[in-house]
N, C-alpha and C positions, 0 to 999 in steps of 0.2 A: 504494500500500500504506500501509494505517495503522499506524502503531508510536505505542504506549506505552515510555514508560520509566521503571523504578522502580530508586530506588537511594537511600541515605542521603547520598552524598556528594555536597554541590555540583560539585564540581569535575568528578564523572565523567558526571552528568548534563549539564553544561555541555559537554564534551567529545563526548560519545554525541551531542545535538544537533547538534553542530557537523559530525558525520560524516556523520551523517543526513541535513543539510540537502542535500549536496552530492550525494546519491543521486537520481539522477532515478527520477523517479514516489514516493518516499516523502513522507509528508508524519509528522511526529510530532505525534500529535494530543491526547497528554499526557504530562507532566513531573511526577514524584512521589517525594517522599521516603520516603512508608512506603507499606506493603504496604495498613492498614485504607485510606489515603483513597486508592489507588488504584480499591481495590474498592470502592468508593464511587462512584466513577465510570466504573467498567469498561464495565458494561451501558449506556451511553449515548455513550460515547465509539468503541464495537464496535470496537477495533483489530484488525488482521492477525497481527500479532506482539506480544507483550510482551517486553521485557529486563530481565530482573529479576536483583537481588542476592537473596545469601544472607542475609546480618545484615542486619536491617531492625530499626529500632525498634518496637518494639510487638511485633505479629504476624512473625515469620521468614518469608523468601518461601520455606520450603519448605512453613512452614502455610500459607502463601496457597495454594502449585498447587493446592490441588483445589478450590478456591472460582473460582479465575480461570478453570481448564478447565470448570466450571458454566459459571459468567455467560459465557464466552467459547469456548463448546466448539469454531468453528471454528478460531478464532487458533493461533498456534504461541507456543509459552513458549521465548525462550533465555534459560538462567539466567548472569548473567554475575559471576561473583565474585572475590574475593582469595582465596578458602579454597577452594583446589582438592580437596578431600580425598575419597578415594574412597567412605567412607559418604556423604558431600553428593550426589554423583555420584550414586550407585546410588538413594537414595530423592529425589531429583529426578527423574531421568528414571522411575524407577515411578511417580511421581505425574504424569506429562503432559510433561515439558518435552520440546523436539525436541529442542534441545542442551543442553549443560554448557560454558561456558566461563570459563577463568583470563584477568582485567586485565590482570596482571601480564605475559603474553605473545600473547593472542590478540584485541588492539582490531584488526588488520589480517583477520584469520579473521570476526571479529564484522563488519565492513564489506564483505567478501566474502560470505558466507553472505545479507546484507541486498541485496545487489546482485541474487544471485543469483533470490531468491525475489522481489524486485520485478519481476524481468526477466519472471518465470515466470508473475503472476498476471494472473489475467483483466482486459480494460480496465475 
C-alpha cells in the first residue's frame, strides 16, 4: 500500500514515517509539508491512502479534499489533526475523507486503521 503524508509539522511527519515504516506491505511514497506541493505530486506518486492535516500553510487540507479525491479518486483520505472540532469533522468527511482523526489521542487508531487496510488490499 502506498501512503502519502501531508502535515506542517516536522516532527509529526517524522513520526507518521516512522510508524509506517514498521507496517508491512506499506511503503510511504511521499512526505509533504503543505497541501499545494503535495498536489503537485499526487497524480504521479498514485498513493492508496493520504494522511493529511487540517492547518496547512497555504491551501487548508480541507480545501485540498476535493482536488486530492480528483487527482486520486481511488485513494482513501485520513484527515489526521490537532483540531478535532466537529465543523472540521463534518465538512471533511463531506468532502471524501474515510476518516477524521485527533494527534492528540489517536497515532495508535491511525497505525491500526493503516495495518488494517494494508492487510486488506490486493497484492
Amino acid at each position: 500500500m502506498r501512503v502519502l503524508v501531508v502535515d506542517d509539522s516536522l516532527v509529526i511527519r517524522d513520526r507518521l514515517v516512522a510508524m509506517l515504516t514498521g507496517v508491512p506491505d506499506v511503503g510511504v511514497v511521499g512526505v509533504f509539508g503543505s497541501a499545494d506541493a503535495a498536489l503537485g505530486a499526487i497524480s504521479t506518486l498514485l498513493p492508496d491512502l493520504v494522511i493529511l492535516d487540517v492547518r496547512l500553510p497555504g491551501r487548508s487540507g480541507i480545501q485540498a479534499l476535493p482536488e486530492i479525491r480528483s487527482l486520486a479518486p481511488d485513494a482513501e483520505v485520513f484527515v489526521f489533526t490537532n483540531f478535532p472540532f466537529e465543523r472540521y469533522r463534518s465538512r471533511c468527511l463531506d468532502a471524501g475523507a474515510s476518516r477524521f482523526l485527533d494527534k492528540s489521542k489517536d497515532f495508535l487508531e491511525l497505525c491500526r486503521l493503516v495495518e488494517e487496510r494494508a492487510a486488506s488490499a490486493p497484492p
